[in-house]
N, C-alpha and C positions, 0 to 999 in steps of 0.2 A: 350597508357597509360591505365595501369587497375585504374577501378573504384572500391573505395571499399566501401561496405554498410555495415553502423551501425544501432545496435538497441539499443536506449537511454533505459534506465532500470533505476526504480526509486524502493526505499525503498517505504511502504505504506504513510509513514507522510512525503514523500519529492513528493510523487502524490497530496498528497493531500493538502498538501501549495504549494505547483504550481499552482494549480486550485482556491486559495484561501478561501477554509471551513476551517471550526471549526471543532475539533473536535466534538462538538456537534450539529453541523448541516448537518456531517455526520452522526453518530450515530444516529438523526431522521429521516432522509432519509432512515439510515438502519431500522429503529423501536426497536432499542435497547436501552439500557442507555450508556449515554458519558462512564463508567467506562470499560463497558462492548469493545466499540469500542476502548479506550485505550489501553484495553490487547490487542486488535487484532492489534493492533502497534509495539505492544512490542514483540510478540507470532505470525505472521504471517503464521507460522506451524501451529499454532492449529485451525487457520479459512475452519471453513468449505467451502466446493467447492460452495455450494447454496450462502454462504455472498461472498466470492472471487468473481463472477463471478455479483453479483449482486454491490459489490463496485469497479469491472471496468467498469460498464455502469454509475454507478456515477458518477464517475471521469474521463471516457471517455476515459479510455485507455486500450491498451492487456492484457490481463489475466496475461500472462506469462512475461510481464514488468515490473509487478509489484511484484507477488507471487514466482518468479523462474530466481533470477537475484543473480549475487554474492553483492550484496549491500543489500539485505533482510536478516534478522536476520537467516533465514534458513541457510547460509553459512558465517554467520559475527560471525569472532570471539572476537573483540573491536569494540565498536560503543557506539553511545549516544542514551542510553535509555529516555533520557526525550524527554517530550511530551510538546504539544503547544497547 
């Protein structure tokens, strides 16, 4: 019997009510303003490598679970842009 191994991949705002923050009690943890960490919700592309890398030790998971998943807006072509 083959074993098969998955890697769970999560959108930013579905890491991150997993974990159960706010958004702006990420955004303070990042040292940004809430508005600011919202676009990086919505614009996942446009987060620098320094914030990606610093908001998967936030939220304690892969880099690439969360920035480089077909469920991130980088390859979603419909999805629910609103925020929590």
């Amino acid at each position: 019997m083959k074993s098969e191994v998955r890697t769970v991949r999560f959108t930013l705002k579905q890491a991150r009510l997993l974990k159960g923050f706010t958004q702006r009690e990420i955004a303070s943890k990042l040292g940004v303003h809430v508005q600011t960490y919202s676009k990086m919700e919505k614009h996942p592309d446009e987060v620098t490598v320094r914030e990606a890398k610093k908001l998967s030790d936030i939220l304690e998971m892969s880099y690439d679970c969360i920035f480089f998943n077909q469920g991130s807006t980088l390859s979603r072509v419909n999805g629910d842009e609103s925020t929590t």
